[in-house]
N, C-alpha and C positions, 0 to 999 in steps of 0.2 A: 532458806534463800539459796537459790545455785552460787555456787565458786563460779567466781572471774576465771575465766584460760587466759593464760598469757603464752603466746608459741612466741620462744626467744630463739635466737643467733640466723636468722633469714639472710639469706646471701644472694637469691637471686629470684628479681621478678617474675618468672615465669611459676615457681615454687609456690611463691606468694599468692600469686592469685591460684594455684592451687587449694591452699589454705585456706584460704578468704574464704572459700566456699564451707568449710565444715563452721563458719560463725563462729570463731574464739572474739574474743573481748579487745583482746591487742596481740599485738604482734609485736616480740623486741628486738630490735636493731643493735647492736655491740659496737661503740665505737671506741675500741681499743688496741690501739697495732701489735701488740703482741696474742691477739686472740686470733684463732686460725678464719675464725669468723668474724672479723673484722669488716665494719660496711662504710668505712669511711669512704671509699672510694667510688660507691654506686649514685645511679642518678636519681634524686629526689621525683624528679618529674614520672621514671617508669614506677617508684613505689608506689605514688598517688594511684596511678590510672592502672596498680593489681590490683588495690589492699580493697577497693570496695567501700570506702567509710570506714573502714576498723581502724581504731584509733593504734597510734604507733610509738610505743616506749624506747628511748634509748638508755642505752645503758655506759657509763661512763667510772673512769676506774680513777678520783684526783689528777683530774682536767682544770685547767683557770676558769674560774665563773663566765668570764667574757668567751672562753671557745665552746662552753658548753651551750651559752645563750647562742652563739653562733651557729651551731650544728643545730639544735631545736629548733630552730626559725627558719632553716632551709629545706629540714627533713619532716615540718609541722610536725613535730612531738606532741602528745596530749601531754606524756611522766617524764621523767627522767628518773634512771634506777642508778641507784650511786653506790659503787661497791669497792669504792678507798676509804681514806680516811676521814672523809670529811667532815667538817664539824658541824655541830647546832645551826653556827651563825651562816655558816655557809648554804643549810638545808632552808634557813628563812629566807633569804634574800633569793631563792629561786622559787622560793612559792610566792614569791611577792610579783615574780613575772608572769603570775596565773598558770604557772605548772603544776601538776602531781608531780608529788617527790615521794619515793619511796628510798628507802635508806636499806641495802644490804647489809646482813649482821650471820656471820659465820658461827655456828652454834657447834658448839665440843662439850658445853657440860653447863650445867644451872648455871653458872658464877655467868656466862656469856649475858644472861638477859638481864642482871645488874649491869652491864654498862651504858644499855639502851635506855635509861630514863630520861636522860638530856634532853634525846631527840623526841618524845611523846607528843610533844607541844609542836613541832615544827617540820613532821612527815604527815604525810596521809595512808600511808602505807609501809612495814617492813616486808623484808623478804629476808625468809629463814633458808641459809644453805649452809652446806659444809664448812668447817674454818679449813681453811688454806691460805698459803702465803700467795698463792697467785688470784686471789681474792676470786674466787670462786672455781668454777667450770672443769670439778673435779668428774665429775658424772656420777658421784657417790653422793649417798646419804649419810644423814647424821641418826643420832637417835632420836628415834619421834618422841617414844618414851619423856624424853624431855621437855615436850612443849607446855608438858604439865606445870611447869615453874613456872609458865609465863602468863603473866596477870594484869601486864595494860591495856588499858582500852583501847588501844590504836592495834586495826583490824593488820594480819598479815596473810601473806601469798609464802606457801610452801612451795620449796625448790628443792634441788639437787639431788640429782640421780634419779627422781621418778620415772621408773618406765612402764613400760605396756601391761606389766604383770602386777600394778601397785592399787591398779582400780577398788578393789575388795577392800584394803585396809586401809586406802585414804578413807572410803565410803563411815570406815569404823571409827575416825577419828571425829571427837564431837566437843570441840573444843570450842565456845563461841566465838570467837577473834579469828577465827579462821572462814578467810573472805576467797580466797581463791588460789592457784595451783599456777607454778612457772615450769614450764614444760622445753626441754631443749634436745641433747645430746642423742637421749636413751631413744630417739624418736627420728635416728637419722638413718637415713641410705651412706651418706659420708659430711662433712661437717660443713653446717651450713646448708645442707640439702634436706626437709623434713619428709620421712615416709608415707603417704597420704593413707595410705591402706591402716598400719601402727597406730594413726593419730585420731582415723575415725571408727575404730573399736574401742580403743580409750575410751574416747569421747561420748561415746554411743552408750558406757558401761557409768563413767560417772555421772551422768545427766542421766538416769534411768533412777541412780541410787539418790 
């Protein structure tokens, strides 16, 4: 089965409908004011009329349930990518508003994918990135080596630091839980800006494999 693309931290519509055109899966939006990519402040109306139909993730870092419900309903979110702390109860009660939830989980060594059992039941998706304390958007990877520990059913999107040079050993990863690839930083002209040329040799390389 092909991996989901998801092209995260889009900053501006013209970019966008860029994008749109190489058909990735989603596109993520960051709505977090300390990220340099940060889209709180763009018009929902020019994202609709780039994206083409491609469904649109945001991503949020321990927001209030009511500003998250907020932002998804004006930005029509399909997911929400959640990469604080948030709990179990918190991941149910937004799929109950018929979102995808996918729960970020920052990976530094086996013992990381024991904490993720809670949440099995009440994501549809993880996303595996770096551990950091600034909950993600390191532009570094972890060790893939590791995914080998991981053994729930609930499919994930590998992240962080994947760049233009990773096509080959994603291709070698054959892990079955592995649904699809969150692509950002390593694919920028500058932050917030994706390289259209970068993204459609990737692209071109993994959908081949």
């Amino acid at each position: 089965m092909a991996l989901s693309i998801k092209i995260c931290g889009m900053t501006d519509p013209g970019n966008m409908q860029e994008i749109a055109g190489l058909h990735p899966d989603y596109l993520g939006l960051i709505f977090h004011s300390r990220s340099p990519r940060n889209a709180c402040g763009l018009c929902p109306e020019a994202i609709q009329a780039a994206i083409a139909g491609i469904k649109l993730t945001g991503v949020f870092v321990d927001r209030p349930e009511t500003e998250v419900m907020t932002i998804a309903r004006r930005f029509r979110l399909a997911a929400v990518q959640l990469h604080g702390s948030e709990s179990p109860e918190y991941c149910q009660k937004l799929i109950g508003h018929g979102f995808e939830v996918w729960k970020a989980v920052g990976i530094e060594n086996e013992s990381d994918f024991i904490q993720i059992e809670n949440y099995a039941r009440c994501v549809d998706r993880f996303v595996f990135d770096r551990k950091s304390p600034a909950h993600g958007g390191t532009g570094m990877k972890f060790d893939w080596q590791l995914l080998g520990h991981y053994t729930h059913p609930v499919g994930f999107m590998l992240g962080g630091g994947i760049g233009p040079d990773d096509a080959e050993t994603i291709a070698r990863i054959s892990h079955p839980q592995l649904i699809g690839l969150d692509l950002n930083s390593r694919f920028e002209s500058s932050p917030g800006i994706k390289d259209i040329s970068l993204l459609t040799e990737f692209l071109k390389q993994i959908r081949k494999s």
